[in-house]
C-alpha positions, 0 to 999 in steps of 0.5 A: 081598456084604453087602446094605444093607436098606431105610431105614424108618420106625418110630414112631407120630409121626403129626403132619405138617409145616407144608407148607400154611397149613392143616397142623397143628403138627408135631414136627420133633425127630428122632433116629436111634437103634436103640430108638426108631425101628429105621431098619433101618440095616445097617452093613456097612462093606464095602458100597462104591458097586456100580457102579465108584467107588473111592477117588481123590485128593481136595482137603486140607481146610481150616478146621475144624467143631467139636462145643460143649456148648451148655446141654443142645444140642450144636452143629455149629459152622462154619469160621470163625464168630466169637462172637456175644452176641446171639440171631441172627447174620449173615453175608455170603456169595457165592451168585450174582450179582444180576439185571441186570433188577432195580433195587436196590429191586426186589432187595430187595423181590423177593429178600428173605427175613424170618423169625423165624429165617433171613433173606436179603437183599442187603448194602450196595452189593448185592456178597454176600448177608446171611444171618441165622440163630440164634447159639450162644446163640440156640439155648439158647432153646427157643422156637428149638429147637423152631420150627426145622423148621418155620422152615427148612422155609419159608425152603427154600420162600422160597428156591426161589421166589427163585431161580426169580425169578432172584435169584441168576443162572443158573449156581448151582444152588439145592442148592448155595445151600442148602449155602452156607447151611448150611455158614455156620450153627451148629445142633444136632449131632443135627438135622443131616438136618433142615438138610442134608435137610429131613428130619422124622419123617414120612419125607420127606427132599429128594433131594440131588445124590450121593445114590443110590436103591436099588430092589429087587423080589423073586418068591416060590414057595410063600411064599419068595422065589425070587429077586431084582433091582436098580437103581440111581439116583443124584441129580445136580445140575440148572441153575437149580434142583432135581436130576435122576435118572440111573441108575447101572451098567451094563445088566446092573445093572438087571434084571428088574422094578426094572429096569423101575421104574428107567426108569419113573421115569426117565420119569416124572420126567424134567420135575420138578427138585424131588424127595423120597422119602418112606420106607417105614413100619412102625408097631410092634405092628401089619401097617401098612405105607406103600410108599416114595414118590417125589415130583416138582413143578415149583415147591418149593410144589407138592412142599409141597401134594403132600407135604402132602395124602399125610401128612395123606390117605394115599398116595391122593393120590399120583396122577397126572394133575396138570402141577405134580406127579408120584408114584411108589409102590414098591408092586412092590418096596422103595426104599432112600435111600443116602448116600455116605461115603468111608472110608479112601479106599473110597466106601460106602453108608450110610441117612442117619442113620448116626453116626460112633459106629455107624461105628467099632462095626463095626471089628474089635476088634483095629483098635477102640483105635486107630481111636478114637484117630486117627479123623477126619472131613471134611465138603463145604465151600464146594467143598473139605473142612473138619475135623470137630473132636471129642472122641475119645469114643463119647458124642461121636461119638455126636453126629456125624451122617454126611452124603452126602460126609462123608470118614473115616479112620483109622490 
């Protein structure tokens, strides 16, 4: 069976994110291409989830995404989003119900977020939630463009603090806020890991529910690997707030020492709801490397100031020893971030970043023609499936970032 290697990051973008007051300016820009920065996506189609998913009955979709030329962007745009001839949008959307302990007035000075880009706060009579974001025509301003990582990057941080505050009730989980949100917005096609993952070009991604992480550990003879072992985790939703680790498979799938780094870290992170990988580095041209890591914080502002000081500090400052947060480095072995894709009814494993493009490049020449021509795409909505509308195109799909639950079929 084909083996899907090592997500990793290639680049000499060294900046980091604003995570701390004290972080310098960082470029959120990030593409997934070959040539620029080699992420080491296998795409071997073939490769399904290990340890026994297979196709199922799904819900029909409903609504559509589309891809729209906007100036020199393209955006992602929502089901059901009306026109918009200002620079910010608004909607009213359901995320929970409000807290009987507040007042209204304290709802809206507790629960309220105010940014130059993304708000939230209580609609009129205190039923649904405003949520403000940059319309298609706000995005055309480069100065929206170009702050959006950073912007997003404290809204998550705000939102995480608020629902910790019990903003929006016990029983909603704050990935699945974060979706809402998401999926209520319009944003630029090729940022899309930056939205749905907060990933930037450091290589720090939030681990989301559905995603798997892949740890592999080889031994060598006389310079030549003699042998090899795995295990597999997956990321799983965790009430109120944040995820957990749950590893996958049976026993005999964890074997020999990344069976032994699994339960470590299963250990080890069992009291940490929030969680990142920080991907393993190759810096071009040179033998610098950077072990993958993984992150765990009891608070979203902790997970910041630790992820903070690693990219400004080196992976010294992945330590333990501190209540508010817990690190792992994979120095023993690799570990790998898998998405999860159904194609044509067969669950995969894909390195996030992967385009629908690089997808059908890997079909058959004699199934090429006709996948192009009748390929569709179905995207997580709101607790269904909504259609991805697109151009049958390869510059096109090019375009369409794959995300963890994306559907894809062909005829």
């Amino acid at each position: 069976m084909g083996m899907l290697r090592q997500l990793t990051w290639k680049g000499h973008n060294r900046r980091v994110p604003a995570l701390v007051s004290d972080s310098p300016v960082f470029d959120y820009r990030f593409r997934i291409d070959g040539p620029k920065f080699l992420v080491g996506i296998s795409l071997f189609v073939g490769i399904t989830l290990l340890f026994g998913c297979h196709g199922r009955t799904s819900p029909s979709p409903i609504g559509q995404y589309w891809l729209k030329e906007n100036s020199s962007l393209t955006l992602l745009m929502p089901p059901g989003l009306q026109p918009s001839a200002g620079k910010t949008q608004i909607s009213e959307l359901s995320l929970g119900g409000f807290p009987n302990s507040f007042s209204p007035e304290e709802i809206i000075a507790y629960c309220s977020i105010h940014g130059p880009l993304f708000g939230l706060g209580p609609s009129t009579g205190h039923r649904r939630w405003t949520f403000q974001f940059p319309s298609a025509e706000g995005w055309s301003a480069p100065s929206a463009y170009e702050s959006a990582g950073n912007e997003w990057t404290s809204f998550l941080q705000q939102l995480a603090e608020r629902s910790s505050l019990g903003c929006f009730g016990k029983d909603v989980a704050l990935s699945v806020i974060q979706d809402r949100l998401v999926a209520a917005m319009p944003f630029p096609a090729d940022e899309a890991l930056i939205f749905y993952y907060s990933l930037g070009s450091f290589g720090v991604v939030d681990l989301h529910p559905g995603m798997q992480i892949k740890i592999e550990s080889s031994s060598t003879v006389a310079d030549r690997i003699a042998g090899s072992d795995q295990a597999l985790l997956t990321i799983q939703d965790r009430s109120p707030v944040g995820v957990s680790l749950v590893q996958s498979g049976s026993r005999r799938h964890s074997r020999g020492d990344a069976g032994a780094m699994a339960s470590n870290v299963l250990k080890t992170f069992a009291e940490y709801p929030f969680l990142r990988l920080i991907l393993a580095q190759e810096t071009p041209g040179t033998n610098q490397k950077r072990a993958a890591m993984l992150l765990g914080a009891r608070t979203r502002s902790a997970s910041d100031e630790l992820a903070g000081k690693i990219m400004r500090e080196g992976e010294r400052q992945c330590v333990q020893g501190s209540l508010e947060t817990a690190c792992f480095i994979f120095s023993d072995g690799t570990a790998s971030l898998l998405s999860t894709v159904t194609v044509n009814g067969q669950a995969t494993l894909y390195a996030p970043g992967v385009t629908l493009s690089q997808v059908i490049g890997t079909i058959r020449p004699t199934m090429y023609e006709r996948a192009m021509q009748t390929v569709t795409v179905e995207r997580p909505y709101l607790g269904n499936y909504a259609t991805i509308r697109f151009d049958r195109k390869r510059s096109e799909m090019s375009k369409l970032i794959l995300i963890n639950g994306d559907r894809i079929s062909w005829k």
